[in-house]
N, C-alpha and C positions, 0 to 999 in steps of 0.2 A: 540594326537600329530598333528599339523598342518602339512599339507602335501605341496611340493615345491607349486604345482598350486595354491593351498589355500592361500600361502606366497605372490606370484608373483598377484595376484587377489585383496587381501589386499592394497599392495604396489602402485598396478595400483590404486586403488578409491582413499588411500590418498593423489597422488601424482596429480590424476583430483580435488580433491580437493580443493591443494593448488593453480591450476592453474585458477578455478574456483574464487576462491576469490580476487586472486590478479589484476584478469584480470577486473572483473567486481566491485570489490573498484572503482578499477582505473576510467572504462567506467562511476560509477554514481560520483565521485565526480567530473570528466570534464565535465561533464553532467548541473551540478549547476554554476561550474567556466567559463563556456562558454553560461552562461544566459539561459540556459533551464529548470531549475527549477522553482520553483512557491510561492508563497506565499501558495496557498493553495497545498500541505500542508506542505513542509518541514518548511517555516517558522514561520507556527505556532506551528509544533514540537519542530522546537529549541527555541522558546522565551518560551516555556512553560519547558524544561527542563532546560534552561538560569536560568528562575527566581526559578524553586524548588531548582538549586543547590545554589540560594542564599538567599533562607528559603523562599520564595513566593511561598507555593508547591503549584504545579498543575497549577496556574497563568499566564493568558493570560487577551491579549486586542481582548474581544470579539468583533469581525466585524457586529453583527446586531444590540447588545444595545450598542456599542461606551462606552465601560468602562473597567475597569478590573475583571475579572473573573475566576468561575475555570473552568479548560477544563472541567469541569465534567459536566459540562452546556449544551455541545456538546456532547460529548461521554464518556465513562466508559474505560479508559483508563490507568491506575493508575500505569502500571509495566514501565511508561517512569521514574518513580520516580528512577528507580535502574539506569539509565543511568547518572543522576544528579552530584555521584560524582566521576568521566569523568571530566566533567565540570570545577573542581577544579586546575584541572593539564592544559588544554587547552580548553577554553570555544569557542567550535566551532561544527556545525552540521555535521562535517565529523566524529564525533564516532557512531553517530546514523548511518549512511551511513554503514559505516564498519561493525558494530557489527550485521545490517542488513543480510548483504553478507555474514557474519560470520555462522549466526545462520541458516539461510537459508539452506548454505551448510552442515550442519551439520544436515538435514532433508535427504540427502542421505545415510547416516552413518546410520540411525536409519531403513531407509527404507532397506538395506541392510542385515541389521541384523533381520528384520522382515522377510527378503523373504527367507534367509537361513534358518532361523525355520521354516518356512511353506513350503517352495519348497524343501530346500534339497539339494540346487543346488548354487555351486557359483558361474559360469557363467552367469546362466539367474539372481541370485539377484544382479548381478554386473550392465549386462544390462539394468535393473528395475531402480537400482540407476543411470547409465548413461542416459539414457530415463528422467527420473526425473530434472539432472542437465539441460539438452536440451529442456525440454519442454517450449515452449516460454510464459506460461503465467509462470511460475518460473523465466524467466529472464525480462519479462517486468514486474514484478511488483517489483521486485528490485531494476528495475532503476528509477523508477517513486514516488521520493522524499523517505520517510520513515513514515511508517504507522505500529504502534504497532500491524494491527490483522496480519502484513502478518508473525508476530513473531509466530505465532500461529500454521502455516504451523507445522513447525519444531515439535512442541511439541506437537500438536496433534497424529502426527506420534509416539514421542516418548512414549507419553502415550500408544497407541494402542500396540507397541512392548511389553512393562512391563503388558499390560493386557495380552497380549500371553502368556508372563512366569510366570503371576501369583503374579506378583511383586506388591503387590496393596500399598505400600506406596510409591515409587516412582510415579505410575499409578497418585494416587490425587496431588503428587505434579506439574506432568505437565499438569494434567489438572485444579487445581488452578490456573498455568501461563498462561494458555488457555483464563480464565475467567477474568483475568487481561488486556486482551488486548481490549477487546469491550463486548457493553453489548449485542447482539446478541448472542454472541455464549453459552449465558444460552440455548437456544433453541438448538444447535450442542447438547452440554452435555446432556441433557435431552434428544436427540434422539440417542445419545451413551449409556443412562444408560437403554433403549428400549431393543436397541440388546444387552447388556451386560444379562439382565433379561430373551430374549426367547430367543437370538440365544448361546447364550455363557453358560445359566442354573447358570449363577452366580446371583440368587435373593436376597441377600441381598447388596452385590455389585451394584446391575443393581437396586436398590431401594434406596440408597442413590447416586451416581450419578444421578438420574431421578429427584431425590429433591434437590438434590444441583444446577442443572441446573433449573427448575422452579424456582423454590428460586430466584435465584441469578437474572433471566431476570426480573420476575418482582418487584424484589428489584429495580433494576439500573435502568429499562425502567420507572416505572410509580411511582418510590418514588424519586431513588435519582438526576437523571438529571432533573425529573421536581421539585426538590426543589432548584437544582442550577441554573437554570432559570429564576425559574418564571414562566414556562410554559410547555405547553407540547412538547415532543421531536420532533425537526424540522423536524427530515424526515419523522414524519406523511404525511406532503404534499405531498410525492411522491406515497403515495398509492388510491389517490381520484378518481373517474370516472370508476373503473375497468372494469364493465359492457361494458361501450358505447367503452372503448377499445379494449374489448375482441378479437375482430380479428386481431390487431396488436400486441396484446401481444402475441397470441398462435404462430404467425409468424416471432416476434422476438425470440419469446423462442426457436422455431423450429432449427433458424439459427445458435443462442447462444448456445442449447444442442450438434447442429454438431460439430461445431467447435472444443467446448473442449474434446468432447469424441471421435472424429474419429481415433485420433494416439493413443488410449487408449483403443481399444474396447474391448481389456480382463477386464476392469471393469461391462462390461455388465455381467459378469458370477457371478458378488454375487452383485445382487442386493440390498441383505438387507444391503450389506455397504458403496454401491452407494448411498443409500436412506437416510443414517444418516446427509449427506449435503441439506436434502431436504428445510430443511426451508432457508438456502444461493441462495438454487435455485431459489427456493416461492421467497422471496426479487427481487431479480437482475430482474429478469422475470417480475414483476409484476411494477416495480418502474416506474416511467415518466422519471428518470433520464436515458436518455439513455448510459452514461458512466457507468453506474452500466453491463450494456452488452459489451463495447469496451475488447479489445484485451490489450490495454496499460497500464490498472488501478491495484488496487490492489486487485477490489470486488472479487475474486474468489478464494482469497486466501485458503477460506476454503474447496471450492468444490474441490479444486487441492488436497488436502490432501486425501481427502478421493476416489477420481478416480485413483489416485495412490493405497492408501493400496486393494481396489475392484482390483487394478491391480495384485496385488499377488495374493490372491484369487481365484481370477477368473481361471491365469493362472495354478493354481494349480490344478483347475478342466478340465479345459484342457487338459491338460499332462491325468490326470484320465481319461479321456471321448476320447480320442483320440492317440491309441497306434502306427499307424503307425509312422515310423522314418520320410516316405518322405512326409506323409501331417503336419505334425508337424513343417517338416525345411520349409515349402510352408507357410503355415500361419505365422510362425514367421519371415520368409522373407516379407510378406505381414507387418506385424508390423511396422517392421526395414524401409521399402519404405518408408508408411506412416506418421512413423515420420522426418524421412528426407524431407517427400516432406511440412510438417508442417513447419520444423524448416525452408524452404527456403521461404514460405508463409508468415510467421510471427514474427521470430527469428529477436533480436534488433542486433545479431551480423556482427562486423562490416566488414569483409570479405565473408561472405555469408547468400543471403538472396534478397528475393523482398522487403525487408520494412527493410534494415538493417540501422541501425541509423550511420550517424557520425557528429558530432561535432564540428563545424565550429569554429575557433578560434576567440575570437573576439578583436576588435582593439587592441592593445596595450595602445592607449590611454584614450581609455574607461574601461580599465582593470585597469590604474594609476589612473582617475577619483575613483571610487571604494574604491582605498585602502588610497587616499589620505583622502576622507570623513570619512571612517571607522576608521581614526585613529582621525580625528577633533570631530566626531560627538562619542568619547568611551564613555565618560560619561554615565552612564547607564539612569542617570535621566533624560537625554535630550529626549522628545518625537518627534519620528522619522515619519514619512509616506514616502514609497516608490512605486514606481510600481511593481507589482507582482514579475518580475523576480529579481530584487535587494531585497527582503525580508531576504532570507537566509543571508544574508552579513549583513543585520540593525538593524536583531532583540536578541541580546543580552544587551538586554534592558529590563526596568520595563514595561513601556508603548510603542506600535507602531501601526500605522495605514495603513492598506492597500488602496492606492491611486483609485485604480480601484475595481472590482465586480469581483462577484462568477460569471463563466461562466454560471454556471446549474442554476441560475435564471430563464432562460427561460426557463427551461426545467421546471417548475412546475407551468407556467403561469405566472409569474411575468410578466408585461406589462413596455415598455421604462419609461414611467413616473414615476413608481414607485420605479425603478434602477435609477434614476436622481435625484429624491428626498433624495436621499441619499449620492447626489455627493460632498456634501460638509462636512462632515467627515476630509477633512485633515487637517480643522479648528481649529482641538485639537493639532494639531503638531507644535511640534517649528521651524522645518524645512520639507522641502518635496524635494523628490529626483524623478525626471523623467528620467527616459533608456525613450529617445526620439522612439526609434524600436518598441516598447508596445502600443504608441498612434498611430501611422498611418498616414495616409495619410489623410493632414490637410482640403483638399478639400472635403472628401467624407463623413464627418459629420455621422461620428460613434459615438457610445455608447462613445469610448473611445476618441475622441476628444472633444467631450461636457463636458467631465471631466477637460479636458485639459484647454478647454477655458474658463470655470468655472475661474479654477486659475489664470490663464493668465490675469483675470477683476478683481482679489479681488485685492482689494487696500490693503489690513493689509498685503498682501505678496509680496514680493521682491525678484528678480532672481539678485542674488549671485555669482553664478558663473556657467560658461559654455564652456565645452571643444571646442565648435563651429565644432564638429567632422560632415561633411558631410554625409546624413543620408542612401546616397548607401553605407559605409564605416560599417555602423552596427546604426550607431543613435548615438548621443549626450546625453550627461551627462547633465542634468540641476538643479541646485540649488536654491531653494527658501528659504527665511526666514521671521517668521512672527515679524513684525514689530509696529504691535497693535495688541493689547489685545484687 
């Protein structure tokens, strides 16, 4: 029988739960409504879920061969197909936003019920779970568009809980939905079917997990994304040079392991399940991309999973290894500081924090610009090009073009010339949309102004229309249409 505190403990997580998700719905879809989102990636998640839920499965307008494609060209992502019919009742990226926040929070639920079977305790797997919602790479990579691995968080946890209890047909089904969301995380599963084999004694278990994960990575890495290609997978280029980098790597990694594990450091106590994110670490550590190590992104959705369950764990040996009462409440006051003093470091929230985000409203009439094109330009057939931040809003369409570049071009050597040569791409569009705030400042002959002026000289295109919004005010709406074929 459930006991009051047990009742009252319960009560308390659903009710952070709820406050959890409403709050931060909220913070990512104002997030995109006040132009902070991106093309990469929310709106190449919504036009690839846009066109499967209108039988175009998988279907995008890939940005390096300028044609239509399957995402699968990019990455092994294939569980965006179950968002599709969503789509039917309101074709917009705010399900994907939601169901994000949704599923997320539902990663402390799992986590909870993981630490109560191993710890015993509802307080501290309360804490664990609170701890969890707080930790700021769980909130900054929720707000930072929508990415199928960070679905992964969730389910990897909840795989781990059903391998607790021994539940192994549930177990493969969230870890099938694990392998749905990127084809990396063959390499997780396969160093989950590792410890399932020595640390867990489950060898028939820890033997086909180990081959479903092999399998599955170099199924997806070197069969089926380089057969939707054409080529081999793009983020090859971020692993070249290792060698001559080696002392920046060892010194990024050094800064990138504090960071995430310093308010966690009861993960340190079970290494062997600290280690099962070892190859998300290998990656991130090693990439030229240096976004793969920022605070803001989504790459670490996997290591978070598993620094949390090493966090049960751990502190379960803890509690074993350390019977005093007052050095117990000393460390786990030490904990508690720590992630506080984390979440004021780094935390997106909007009331407390050194880097807490808010959301500048933006014009009114850049906001009517917006909804006025969105409704001229519904047509799905009409191919669209926009600047990055107007993507989310253009691409519920067959075909669309992103007007500007991948930031992380440079990050793997690409040289201006060769980002230039590509500036004219909006050549395929019928129309092209410029958020004037995205190009810059016309004088200082950026990346993004040579794009600009690029258009600005082709004769086949014609500016259409133009809020004439002054650009301290947020930038101008501009509309171009192509006029010759």
């Amino acid at each position: 029988m459930i006991g009051k505190k047990s009742k009252i403990i319960f009560l308390s997580l659903f009710l952070l739960n709820i406050i959890f998700i409403f709050y931060f719905s909220y913070l990512a879809i104002r997030r995109v409504e006040t132009l902070n989102s991106h093309y990469y990636d929310l709106g190449i998640m919504n036009q690839v879920v846009y066109n499967t839920s209108r039988g175009r499965i998988l279907e995008m307008t890939n940005p390096t061969f300028l044609k239509n494609m399957s995402r699968l060209a990019i990455h092994f992502d294939p569980i965006l197909i179950f968002f599709a019919p969503f789509y039917f009742i309101y074709p917009s990226y705010i399900w994907l936003i939601i169901f994000q926040v949704i599923i997320i929070s539902l990663g402390s639920v799992f986590l909870f019920l993981l630490a109560k079977k191993i710890i015993k305790n509802d307080f501290y797997s309360f804490l664990i779970s609170v701890t969890y919602l707080s930790y700021f790479a769980i909130e900054r990579m929720i707000l930072f568009d929508f990415h199928a691995v960070v679905l992964a968080t969730t389910f990897f946890i909840a795989a781990f809980y059903f391998l607790e209890i021994k539940n192994w047909r549930w177990f493969y089904v969230f870890v099938v939905l694990s392998l749905l969301t990127k084809e990396h995380i063959g390499l997780i599963v396969l160093f989950l079917g590792i410890y399932i084999f020595i640390v867990k004694k489950e060898k028939k278990h820890g033997l086909i997990t180990i081959f479903l994960g092999l399998i599955f990575f170099l199924t997806t890495t070197y069969f089926i994304i380089p057969y939707f290609r054409g080529d081999k997978h793009f983020a090859s280029n971020y692993f070249s040079n290792i060698k001559s980098r080696l002392p920046t790597i060892i010194s990024n990694g050094y800064e990138y392991f504090l960071r995430l594990v310093n308010p966690l450091f009861f993960s340190l106590l079970a290494p062997e399940i600290f280690l099962i994110a070892a190859p998300e670490w290998g990656i991130n550590i090693l990439s030229l991309n240096n976004n793969m190590r920022a605070i803001y992104f989504h790459y670490h959705a996997i290591i978070v999973v598993f620094l949390f369950i090493a966090v049960i764990y751990g502190f379960q040996r803890f509690l074993k290894i350390v019977k005093s009462k007052k050095i117990r409440l000393i460390i786990l006051t030490i904990f508690i500081l720590l992630n506080i003093y984390s979440i004021y470091l780094y935390n997106p929230l909007t009331f407390f924090g050194k880097q807490k985000v808010e959301f500048q409203e933006i014009h009114p009439l850049t906001k009517q610009s917006i909804k006025l094109w969105q409704e001229k330009l519904k047509d799905e057939n009409i191919i669209v090009a926009t600047t990055p931040k107007l993507a989310p809003f253009f691409t519920n369409r067959k075909q669309y073009f992103n007007f500007l570049f991948d930031p992380a071009f440079g990050e793997i050597g690409e040289i201006e010339d060769d980002i230039i040569n590509r500036s004219d791409k909006y050549k395929k569009a019928d129309y092209v949309i410029i958020y004037k705030k995205e190009i810059g400042d016309l004088s200082k002959g950026s990346l993004s102004v040579k794009f600009y002026q690029k258009l600005l000289e082709d004769k086949n295109f014609q500016m259409i229309y133009s809020d004439n919004l002054n650009d301290r005010y947020g930038g101008s709406v501009e509309v171009y249409k192509k006029i010759k074929n």
